[in-house]
N, C-alpha and C positions, 0 to 999 in steps of 0.2 A: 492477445488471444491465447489461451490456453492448449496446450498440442494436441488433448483430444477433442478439438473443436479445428483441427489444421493450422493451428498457429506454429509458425518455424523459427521466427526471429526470437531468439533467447538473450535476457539482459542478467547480468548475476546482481542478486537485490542481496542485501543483509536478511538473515529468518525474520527479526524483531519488525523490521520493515515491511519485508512479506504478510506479516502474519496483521498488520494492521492495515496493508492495504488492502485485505480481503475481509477484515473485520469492518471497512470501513463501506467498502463498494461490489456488488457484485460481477460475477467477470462480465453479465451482460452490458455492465454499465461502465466497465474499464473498456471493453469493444467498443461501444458506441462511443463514447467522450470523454474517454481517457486513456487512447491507443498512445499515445507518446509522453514523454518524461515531464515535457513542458507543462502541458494538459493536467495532467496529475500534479504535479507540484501545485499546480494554482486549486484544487479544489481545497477548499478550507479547511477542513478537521486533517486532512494530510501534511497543509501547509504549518497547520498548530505543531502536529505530530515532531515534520521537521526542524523548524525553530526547537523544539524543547531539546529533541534525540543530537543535534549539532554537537554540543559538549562533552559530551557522553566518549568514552572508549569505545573503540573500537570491539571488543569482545563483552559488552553491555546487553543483559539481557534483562527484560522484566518483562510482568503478567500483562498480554493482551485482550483488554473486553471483545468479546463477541459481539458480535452487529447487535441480538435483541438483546448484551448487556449494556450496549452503549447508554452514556452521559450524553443528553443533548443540550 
């Protein structure tokens, strides 16, 4: 949950991460069914996300689609 919505527990994500978890889900729908690491890892386009991002460097950055530019 996002802190201006009273969320307090803070996780440090990578930006490239960040920016595709929100590319991917809204925070209403990371609230509801994707409050924990587990939860999120299992949704599909995240789990692709992770398999692909694994080999990559650590300091690895590329262009994130936007939700309405998403490839379904």
């Amino acid at each position: 949950m996002p802190k201006s919505r009273g969320g307090r527990h803070m996780v440090p994500v990578h930006p490239i991460c960040h920016r595709t978890i929100h590319a991917t889900l809204s925070n209403v729908e990371l609230a509801r069914a994707y409050a924990d690491a587990m939860a999120l890892r299992s949704h599909p386009a995240i789990a692709r996300f992770l398999a692909w991002i694994a080999d990559k460097p650590a300091d690895f950055h590329a262009p994130t689609l936007s939700a309405g530019r998403r490839r379904r």
